[in-house]
Residue frames relative to the residue before (quaternion, step in Angstrom):
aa qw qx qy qz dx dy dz
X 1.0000 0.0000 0.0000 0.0000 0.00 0.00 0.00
X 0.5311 0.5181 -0.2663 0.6153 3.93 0.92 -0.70
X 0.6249 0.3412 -0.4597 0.5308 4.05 -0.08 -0.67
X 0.5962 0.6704 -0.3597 0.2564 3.87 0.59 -1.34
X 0.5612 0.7190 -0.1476 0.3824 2.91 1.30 -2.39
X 0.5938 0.7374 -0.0132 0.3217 2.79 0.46 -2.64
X 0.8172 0.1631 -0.0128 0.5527 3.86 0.29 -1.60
X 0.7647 0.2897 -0.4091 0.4049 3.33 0.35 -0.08
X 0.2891 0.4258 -0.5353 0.6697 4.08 1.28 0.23
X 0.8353 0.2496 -0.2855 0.3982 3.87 -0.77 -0.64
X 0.4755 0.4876 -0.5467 0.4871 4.20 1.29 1.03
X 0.4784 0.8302 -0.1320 0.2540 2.50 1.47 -1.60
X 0.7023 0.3238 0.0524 0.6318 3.34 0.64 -1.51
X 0.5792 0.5787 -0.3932 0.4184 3.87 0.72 -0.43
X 0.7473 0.4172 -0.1450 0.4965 2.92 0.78 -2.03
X 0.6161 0.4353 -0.4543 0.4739 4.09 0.44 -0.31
X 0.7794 0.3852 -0.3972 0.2940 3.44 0.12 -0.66
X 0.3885 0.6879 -0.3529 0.5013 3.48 1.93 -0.37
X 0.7596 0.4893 -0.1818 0.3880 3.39 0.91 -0.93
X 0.4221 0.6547 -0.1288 0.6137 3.08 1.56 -0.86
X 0.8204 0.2604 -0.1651 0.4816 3.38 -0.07 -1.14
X 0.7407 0.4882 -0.2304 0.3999 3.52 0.65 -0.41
X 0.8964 -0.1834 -0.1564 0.3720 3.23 1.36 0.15
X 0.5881 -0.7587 0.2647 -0.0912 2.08 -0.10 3.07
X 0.8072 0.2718 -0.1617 0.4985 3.29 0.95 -0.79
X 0.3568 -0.8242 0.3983 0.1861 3.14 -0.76 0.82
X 0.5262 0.6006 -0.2462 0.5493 3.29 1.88 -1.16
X 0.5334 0.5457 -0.4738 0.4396 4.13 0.99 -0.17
X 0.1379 -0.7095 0.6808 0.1190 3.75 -0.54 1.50
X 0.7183 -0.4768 0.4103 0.2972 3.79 0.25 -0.05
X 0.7410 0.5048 -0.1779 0.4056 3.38 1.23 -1.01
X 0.7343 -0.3952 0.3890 0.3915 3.37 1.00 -1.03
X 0.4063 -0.6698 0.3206 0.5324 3.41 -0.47 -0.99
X 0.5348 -0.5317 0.5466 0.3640 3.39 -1.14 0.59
X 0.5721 -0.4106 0.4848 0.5187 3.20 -1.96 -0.33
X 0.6388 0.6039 -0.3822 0.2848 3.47 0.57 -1.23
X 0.4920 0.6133 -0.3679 0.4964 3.72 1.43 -0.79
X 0.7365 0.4417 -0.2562 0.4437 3.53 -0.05 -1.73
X 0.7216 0.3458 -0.2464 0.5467 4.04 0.76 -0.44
X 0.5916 0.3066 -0.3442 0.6614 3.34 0.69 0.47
X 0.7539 0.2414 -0.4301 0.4340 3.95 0.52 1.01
X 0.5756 0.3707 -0.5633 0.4627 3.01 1.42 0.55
X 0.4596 0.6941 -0.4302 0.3491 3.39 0.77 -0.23
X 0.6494 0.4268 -0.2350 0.5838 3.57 1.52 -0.76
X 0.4918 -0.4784 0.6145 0.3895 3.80 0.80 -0.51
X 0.5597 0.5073 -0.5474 0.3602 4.16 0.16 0.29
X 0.7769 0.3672 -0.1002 0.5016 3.44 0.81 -0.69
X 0.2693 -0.6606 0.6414 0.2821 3.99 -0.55 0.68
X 0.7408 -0.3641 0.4302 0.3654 3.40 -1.94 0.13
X 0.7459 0.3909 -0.2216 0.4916 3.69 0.96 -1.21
X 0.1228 0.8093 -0.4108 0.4016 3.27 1.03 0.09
X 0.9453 0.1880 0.0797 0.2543 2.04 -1.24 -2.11
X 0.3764 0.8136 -0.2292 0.3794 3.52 1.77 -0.46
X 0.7254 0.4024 -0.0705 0.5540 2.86 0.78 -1.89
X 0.7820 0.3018 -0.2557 0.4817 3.63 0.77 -0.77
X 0.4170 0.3942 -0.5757 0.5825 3.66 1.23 0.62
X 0.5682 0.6072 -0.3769 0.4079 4.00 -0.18 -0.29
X 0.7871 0.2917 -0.1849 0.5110 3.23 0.10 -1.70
X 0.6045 0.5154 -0.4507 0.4073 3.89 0.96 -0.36
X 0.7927 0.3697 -0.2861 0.3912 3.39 0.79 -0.67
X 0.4551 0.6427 -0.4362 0.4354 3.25 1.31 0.28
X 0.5651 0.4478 -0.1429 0.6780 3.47 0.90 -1.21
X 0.6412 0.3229 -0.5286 0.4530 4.00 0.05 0.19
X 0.5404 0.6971 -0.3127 0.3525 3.60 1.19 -1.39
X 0.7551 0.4111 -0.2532 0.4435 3.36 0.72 -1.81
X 0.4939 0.6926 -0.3448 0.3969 3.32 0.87 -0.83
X 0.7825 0.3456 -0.1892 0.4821 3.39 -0.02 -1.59
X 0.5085 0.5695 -0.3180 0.5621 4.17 1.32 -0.33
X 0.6208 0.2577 -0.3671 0.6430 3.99 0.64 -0.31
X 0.7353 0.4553 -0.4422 0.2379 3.41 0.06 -0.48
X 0.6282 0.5966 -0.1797 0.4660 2.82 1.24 -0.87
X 0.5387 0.5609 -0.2770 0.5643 4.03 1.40 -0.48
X 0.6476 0.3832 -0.3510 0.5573 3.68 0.82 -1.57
X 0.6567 0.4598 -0.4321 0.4131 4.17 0.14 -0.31
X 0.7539 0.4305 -0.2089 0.4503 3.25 0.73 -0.91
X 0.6386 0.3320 -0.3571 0.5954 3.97 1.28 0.23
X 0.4072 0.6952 -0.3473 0.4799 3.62 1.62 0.08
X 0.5609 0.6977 -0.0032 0.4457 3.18 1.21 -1.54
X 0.7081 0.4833 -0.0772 0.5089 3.31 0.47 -2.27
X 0.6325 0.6794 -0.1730 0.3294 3.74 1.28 -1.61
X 0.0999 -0.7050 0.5200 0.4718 2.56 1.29 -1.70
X 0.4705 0.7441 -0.3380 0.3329 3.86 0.80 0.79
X 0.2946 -0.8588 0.4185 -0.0227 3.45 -1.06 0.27
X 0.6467 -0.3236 0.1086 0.6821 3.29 1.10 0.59
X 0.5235 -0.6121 0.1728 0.5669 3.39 1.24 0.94
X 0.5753 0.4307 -0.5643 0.4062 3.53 -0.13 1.32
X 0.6733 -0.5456 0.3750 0.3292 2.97 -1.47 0.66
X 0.0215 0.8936 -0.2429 -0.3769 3.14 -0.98 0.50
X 0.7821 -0.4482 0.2734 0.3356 4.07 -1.67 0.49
């Protein structure tokens, strides 16, 4: 029972510091950058004027397509006769 104790206090501590170590950054939202990012690096000089253009574009392109699948998966949802895959009431 003690070895038991023993190894899982000693995952325990494995698996936090894994966590810990893996993500160092706190300002990382997971997604990418925002617009508010990209304008806050030219503001710093990382990012030229055209730049940021192109990557304001390509973000809203890739929001566009995005909001177009979403919109299909609702609309064969629909066709189903479903709702966030349930029937619907």
């Amino acid at each position: 029972m003690g070895i038991l104790l023993v190894v899982v206090v000693v995952l325990f501590v494995g698996v936090m510091w894994a966590r810990r170590r893996l993500s160092h950054d706190e300002d990382f939202h997971g997604e990418g950058f925002t617009l508010s990012d990209l304008r806050a690096m030219v503001k710093a000089g990382k990012l030229t004027e055209d730049e940021y253009n192109r990557a304001k574009e390509k973000m809203v392109e890739a929001m566009h397509r995005a909001q177009e699948r979403q919109e299909a998966a609702r609309a064969e949802a629909a066709k189903r006769g479903t709702s966030r895959g349930g029937p619907l009431i």
